[in-house]
C-alpha beads as a LAMMPS data file, in Angstrom:
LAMMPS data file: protein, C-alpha beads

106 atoms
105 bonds

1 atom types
1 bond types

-500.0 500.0 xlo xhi
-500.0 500.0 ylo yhi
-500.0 500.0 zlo zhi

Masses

1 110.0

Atoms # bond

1 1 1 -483.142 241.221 -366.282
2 1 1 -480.679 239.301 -364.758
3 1 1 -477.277 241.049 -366.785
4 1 1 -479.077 244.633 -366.081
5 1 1 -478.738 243.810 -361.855
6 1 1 -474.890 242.476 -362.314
7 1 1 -473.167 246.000 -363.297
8 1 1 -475.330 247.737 -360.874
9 1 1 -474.263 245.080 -358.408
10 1 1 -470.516 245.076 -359.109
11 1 1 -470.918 249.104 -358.827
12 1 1 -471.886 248.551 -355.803
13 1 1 -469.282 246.354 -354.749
14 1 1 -466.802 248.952 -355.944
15 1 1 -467.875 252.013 -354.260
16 1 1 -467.699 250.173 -351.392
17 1 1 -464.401 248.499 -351.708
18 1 1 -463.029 252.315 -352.545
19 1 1 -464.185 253.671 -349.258
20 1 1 -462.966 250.566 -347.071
21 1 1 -459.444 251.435 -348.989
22 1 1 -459.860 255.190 -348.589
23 1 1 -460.489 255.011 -345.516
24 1 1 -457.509 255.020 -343.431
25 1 1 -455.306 257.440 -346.229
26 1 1 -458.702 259.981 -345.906
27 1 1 -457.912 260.485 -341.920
28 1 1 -454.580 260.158 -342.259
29 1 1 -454.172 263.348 -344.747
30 1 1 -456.930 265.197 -342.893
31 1 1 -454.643 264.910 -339.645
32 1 1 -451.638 265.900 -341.543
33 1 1 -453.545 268.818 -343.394
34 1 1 -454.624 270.016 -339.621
35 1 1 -451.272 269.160 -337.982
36 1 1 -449.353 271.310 -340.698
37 1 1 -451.468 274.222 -339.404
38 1 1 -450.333 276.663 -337.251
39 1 1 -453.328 275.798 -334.832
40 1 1 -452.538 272.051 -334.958
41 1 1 -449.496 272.245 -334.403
42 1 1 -449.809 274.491 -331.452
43 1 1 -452.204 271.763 -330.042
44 1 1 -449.308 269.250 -330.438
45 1 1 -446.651 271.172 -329.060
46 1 1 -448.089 273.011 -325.944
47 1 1 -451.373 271.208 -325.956
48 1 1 -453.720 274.499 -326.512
49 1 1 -456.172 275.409 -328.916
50 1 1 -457.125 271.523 -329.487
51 1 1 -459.893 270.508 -331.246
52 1 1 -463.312 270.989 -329.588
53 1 1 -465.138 268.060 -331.632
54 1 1 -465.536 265.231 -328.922
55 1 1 -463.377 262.054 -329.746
56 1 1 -466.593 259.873 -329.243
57 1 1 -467.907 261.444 -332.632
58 1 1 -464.743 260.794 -334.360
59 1 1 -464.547 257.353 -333.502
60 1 1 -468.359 256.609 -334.226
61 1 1 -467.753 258.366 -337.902
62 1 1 -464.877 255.642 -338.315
63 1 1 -466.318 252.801 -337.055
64 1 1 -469.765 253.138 -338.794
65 1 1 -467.467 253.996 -341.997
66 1 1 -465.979 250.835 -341.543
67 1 1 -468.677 248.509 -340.667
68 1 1 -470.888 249.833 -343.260
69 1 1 -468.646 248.978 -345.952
70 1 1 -468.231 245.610 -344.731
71 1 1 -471.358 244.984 -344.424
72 1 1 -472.144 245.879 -347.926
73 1 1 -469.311 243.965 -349.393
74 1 1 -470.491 241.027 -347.498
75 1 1 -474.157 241.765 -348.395
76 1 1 -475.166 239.217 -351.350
77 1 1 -475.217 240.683 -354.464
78 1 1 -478.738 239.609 -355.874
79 1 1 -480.833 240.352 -352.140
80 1 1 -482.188 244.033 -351.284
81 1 1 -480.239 245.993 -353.964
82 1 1 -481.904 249.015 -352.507
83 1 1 -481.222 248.779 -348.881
84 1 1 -477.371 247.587 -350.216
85 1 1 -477.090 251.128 -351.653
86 1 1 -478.603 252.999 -348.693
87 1 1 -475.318 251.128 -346.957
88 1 1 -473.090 252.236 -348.983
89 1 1 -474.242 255.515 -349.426
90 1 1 -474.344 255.780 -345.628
91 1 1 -470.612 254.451 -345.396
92 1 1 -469.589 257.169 -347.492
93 1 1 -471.192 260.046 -345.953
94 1 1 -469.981 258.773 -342.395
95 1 1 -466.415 258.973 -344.506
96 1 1 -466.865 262.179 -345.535
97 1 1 -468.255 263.594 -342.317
98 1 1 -465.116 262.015 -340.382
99 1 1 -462.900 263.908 -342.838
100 1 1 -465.268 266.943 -343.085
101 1 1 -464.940 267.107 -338.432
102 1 1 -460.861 266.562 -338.587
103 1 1 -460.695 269.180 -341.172
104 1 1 -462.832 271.758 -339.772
105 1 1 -461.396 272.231 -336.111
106 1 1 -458.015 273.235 -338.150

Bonds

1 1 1 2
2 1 2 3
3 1 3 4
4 1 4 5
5 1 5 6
6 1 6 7
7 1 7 8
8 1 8 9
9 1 9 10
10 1 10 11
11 1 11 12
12 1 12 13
13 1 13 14
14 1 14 15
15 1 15 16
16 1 16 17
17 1 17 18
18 1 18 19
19 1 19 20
20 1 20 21
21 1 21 22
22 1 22 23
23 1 23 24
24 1 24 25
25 1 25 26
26 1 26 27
27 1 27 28
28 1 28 29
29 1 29 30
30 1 30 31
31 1 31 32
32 1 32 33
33 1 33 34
34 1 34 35
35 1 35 36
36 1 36 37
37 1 37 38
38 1 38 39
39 1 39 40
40 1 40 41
41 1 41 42
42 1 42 43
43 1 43 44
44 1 44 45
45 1 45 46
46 1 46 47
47 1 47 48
48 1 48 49
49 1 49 50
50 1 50 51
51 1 51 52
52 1 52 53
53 1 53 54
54 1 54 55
55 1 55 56
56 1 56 57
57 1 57 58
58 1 58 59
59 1 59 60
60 1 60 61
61 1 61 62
62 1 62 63
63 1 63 64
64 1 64 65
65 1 65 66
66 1 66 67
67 1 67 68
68 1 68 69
69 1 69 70
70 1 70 71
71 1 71 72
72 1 72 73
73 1 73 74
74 1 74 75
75 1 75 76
76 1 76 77
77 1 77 78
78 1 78 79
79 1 79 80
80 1 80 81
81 1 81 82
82 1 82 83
83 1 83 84
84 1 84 85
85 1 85 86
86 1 86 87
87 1 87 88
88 1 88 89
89 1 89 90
90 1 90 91
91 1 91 92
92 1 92 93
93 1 93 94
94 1 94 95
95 1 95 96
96 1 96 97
97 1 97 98
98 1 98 99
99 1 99 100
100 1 100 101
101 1 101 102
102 1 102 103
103 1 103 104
104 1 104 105
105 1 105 106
């Protein structure tokens, strides 16, 4: 029973480690995609037509991104493999949902 919970485990640890390392390179091409836009870049140059999503809801996206895949790479391996999952599934939908809120003010 014990070999079964290890590759589920290490899974785990994966996922996770892919969305701390996507992180940054998933915002950073979503800005790019909506700064090579014809509305983005107007927003840059003359500062009109900006984005309308509040920065508060950007920065909570990253943040609990980020400190939900650190807490489940720090999370032991063997302890709550449910709840562990719930975190990392969480870390990636708050990754997706940042990119999804850059992406659709474009």
């Amino acid at each position: 029973m014990n070999t079964a919970r290890r590759p589920a485990a290490r899974h785990l640890t994966g996922w996770s480690a892919a969305g701390l390392l996507l992180l940054l390179p998933t915002v950073a091409a979503a800005w790019l995609l909506v700064l090579a836009s014809e509305r983005g870049s107007r927003c840059l140059m003359y500062g009109e037509g900006c984005s309308g999503v509040p920065g508060g809801a950007l920065y909570g996206c990253f943040w609990a991104a980020f400190a939900l895949g650190a807490a489940a790479l720090a999370w032991p391996r063997t302890r709550w493999r449910a709840a562990r999952a719930a975190t990392v599934v969480l870390q990636w939908c708050a990754q997706l949902t940042l990119g999804a809120l850059v992406l659709g003010d474009a």
